[in-house]
C-alpha positions as CSV (number, residue, x, y, z in Angstrom):
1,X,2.2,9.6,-9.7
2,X,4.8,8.8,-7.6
3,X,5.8,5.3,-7.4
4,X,8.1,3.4,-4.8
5,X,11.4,3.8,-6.2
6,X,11.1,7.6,-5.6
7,X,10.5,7.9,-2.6
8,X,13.8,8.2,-0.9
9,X,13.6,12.1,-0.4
10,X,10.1,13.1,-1.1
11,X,6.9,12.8,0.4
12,X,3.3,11.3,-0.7
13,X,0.2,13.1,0.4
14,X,-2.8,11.1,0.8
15,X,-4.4,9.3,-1.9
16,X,-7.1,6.9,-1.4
17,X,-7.2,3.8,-3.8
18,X,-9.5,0.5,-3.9
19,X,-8.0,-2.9,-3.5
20,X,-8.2,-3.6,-7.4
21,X,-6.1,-0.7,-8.1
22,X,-3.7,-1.6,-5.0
23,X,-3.2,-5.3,-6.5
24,X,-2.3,-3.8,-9.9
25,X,0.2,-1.5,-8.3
26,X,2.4,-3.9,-7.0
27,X,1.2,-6.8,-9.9
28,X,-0.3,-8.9,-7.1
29,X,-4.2,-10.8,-6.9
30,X,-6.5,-8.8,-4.6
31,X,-6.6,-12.2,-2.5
32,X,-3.1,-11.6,-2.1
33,X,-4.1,-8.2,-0.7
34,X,-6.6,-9.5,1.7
35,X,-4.2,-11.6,3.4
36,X,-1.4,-9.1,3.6
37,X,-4.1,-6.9,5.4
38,X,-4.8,-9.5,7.7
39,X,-2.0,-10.2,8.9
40,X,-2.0,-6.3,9.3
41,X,0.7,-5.6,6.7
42,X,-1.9,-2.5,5.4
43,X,-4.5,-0.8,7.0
44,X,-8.0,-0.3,4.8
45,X,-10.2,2.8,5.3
46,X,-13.8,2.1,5.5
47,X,-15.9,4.8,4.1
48,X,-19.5,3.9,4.5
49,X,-19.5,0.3,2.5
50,X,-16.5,1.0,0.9
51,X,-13.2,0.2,1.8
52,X,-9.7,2.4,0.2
53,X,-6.3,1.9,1.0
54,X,-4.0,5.1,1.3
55,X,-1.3,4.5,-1.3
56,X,1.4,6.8,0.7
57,X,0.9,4.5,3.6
58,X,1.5,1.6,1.5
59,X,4.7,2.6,-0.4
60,X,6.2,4.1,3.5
61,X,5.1,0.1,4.8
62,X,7.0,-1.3,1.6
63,X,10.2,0.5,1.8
64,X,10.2,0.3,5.7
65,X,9.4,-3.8,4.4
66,X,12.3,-3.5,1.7
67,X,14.8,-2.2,4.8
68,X,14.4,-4.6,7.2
69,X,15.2,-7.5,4.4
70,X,18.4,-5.9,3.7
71,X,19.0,-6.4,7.4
């Protein structure tokens, strides 16, 4: 698994992960990622009943987030 810190020259491929696994990733509450995703931070994928978020498009949001702090 690749985590945030390594992305600077390499790319994720898709991998689809539940909102339980998403908060543990970056040691958050999964309220805390239902209100991110509100406010449209991260898109969730529906599939049927269930909803996934696609960790590569997380990370790319979070170091496109961590870039425009250092602004």
């Amino acid at each position: 698994m690749k985590t945030i810190s390594s992305l600077k020259n390499s790319q994720l491929v898709f991998e689809p992960i539940t909102k339980s696994e998403l908060a543990k990733r970056l040691d958050c509450t999964s309220r805390h990622i239902d209100n991110l995703t509100a406010r449209g931070l991260f898109n969730k994928i529906k599939v049927g009943a269930l909803c996934r978020y696609d960790w590569a498009e997380v990370a790319e949001t979070l170091k496109a987030q961590r870039g425009k702090e250092a602004a």
